[in-house]
C-alpha positions as CSV (number, residue, x, y, z in Angstrom):
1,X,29.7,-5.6,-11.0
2,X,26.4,-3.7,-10.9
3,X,23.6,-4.3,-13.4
4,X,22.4,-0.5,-13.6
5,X,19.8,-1.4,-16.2
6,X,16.4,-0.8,-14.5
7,X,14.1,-4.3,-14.6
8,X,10.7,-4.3,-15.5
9,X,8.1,-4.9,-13.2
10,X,7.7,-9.0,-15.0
11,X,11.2,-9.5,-13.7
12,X,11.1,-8.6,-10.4
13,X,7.9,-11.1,-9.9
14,X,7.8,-13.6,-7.1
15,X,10.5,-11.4,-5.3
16,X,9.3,-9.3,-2.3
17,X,10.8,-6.8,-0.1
18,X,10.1,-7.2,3.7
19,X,10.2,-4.9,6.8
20,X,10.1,-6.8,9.6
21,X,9.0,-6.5,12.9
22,X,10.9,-3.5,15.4
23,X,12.4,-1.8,12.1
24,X,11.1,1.8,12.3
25,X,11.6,3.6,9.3
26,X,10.5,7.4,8.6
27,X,11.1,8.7,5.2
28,X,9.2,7.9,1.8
29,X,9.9,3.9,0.0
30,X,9.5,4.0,-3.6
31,X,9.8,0.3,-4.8
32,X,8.7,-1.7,-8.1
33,X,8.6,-5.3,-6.4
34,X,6.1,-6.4,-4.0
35,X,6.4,-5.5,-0.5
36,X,6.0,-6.6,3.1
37,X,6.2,-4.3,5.9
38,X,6.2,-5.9,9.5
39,X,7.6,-2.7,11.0
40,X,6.8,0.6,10.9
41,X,6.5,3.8,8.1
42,X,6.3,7.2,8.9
43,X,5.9,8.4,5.0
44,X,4.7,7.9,1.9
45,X,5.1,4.7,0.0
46,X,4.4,4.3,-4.1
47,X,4.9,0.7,-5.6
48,X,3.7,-0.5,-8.6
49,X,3.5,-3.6,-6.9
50,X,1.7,-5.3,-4.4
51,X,1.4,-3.5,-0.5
52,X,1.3,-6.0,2.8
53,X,1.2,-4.5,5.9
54,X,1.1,-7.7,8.2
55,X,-0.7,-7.6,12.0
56,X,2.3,-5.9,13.5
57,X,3.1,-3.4,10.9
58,X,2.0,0.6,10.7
59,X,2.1,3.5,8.2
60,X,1.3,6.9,8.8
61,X,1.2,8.6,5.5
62,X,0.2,8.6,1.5
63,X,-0.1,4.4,-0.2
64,X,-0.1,4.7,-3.7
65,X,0.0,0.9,-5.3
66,X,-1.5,-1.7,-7.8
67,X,-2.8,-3.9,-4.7
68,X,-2.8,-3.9,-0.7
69,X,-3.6,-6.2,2.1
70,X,-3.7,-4.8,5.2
71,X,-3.4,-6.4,8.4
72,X,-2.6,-3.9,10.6
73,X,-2.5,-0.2,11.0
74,X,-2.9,2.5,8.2
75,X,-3.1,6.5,8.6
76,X,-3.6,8.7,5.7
77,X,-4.4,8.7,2.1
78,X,-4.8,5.2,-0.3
79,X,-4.7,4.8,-3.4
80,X,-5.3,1.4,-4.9
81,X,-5.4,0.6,-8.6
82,X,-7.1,-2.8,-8.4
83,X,-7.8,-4.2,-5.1
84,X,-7.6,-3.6,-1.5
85,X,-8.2,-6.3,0.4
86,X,-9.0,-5.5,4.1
87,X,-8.1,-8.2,6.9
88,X,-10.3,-8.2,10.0
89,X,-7.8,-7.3,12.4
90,X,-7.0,-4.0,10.4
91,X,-7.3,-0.5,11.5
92,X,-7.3,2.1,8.4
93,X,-8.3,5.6,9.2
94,X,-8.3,8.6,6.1
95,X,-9.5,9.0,2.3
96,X,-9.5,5.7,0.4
97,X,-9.5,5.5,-3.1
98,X,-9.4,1.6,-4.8
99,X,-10.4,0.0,-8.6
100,X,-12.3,-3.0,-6.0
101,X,-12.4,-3.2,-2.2
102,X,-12.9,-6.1,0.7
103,X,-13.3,-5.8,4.3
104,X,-13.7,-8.9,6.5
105,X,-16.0,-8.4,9.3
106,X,-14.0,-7.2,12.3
107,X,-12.2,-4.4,10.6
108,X,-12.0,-1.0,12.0
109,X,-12.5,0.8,8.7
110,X,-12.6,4.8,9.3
111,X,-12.5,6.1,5.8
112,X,-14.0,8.3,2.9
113,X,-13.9,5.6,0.0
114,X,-14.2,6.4,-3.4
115,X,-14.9,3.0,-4.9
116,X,-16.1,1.7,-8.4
117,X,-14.3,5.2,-10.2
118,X,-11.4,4.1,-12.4
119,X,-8.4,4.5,-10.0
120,X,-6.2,4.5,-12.4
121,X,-8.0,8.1,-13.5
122,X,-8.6,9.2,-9.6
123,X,-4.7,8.7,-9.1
124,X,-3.5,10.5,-12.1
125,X,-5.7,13.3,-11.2
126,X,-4.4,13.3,-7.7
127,X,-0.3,13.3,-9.0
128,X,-1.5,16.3,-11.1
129,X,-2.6,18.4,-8.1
């Protein structure tokens, strides 16, 4: 009834998980498809996908992903393999660490960014700590 054979990541293209708005959710999401989050996350999130966090949506904790836009609210550690694409009515506060980064003019961007260092090395070096 079940397929318990895990997917790559090629398969699960085009298909996104959402959070919408009101869902609060406080615990740690580990996903492989892409991701939309409307509501709000109290914990760490790892994908190997790609991160939204629309206008209405908040997480307080550790991002580790391939790429991000963020709309809304972020507080904690980032760390984005290729880009992170920053919308201008974002909020990000902590220690960023991204392949490539983009911030449209309005965003309240209150970070330490580590930019331009191969994330791919910076996060292993962080999951060996």
């Amino acid at each position: 009834m079940f397929d318990k054979k895990k997917k790559p990541y090629t398969e699960l293209l085009g298909k996104t998980n959402r959070i919408v708005e009101g869902t609060s959710i406080k615990g740690d999401i580990i996903s492989k498809a892409d991701f939309r989050l409307d509501g709000e996350l109290t914990g760490n999130f790892k994908t190997s996908g790609k991160l939204v966090i629309g206008p209405a949506g908040s997480v307080t904790g550790d991002i580790i992903c391939n790429n991000a836009d963020i709309e809304g609210k972020f507080s904690g550690n980032i760390q984005v393999t290729e880009l992170l694409n920053i919308k201008a009515t974002a909020i990000i506060k902590g220690e960023v660490t991204v392949g490539k980064l983009s911030i449209e003019p309005g965003a309240d961007f209150t970070a330490n960014c580590v930019m331009n260092l191969s994330a791919k090395q910076a996060i292993s070096v962080n999951e060996q700590r």
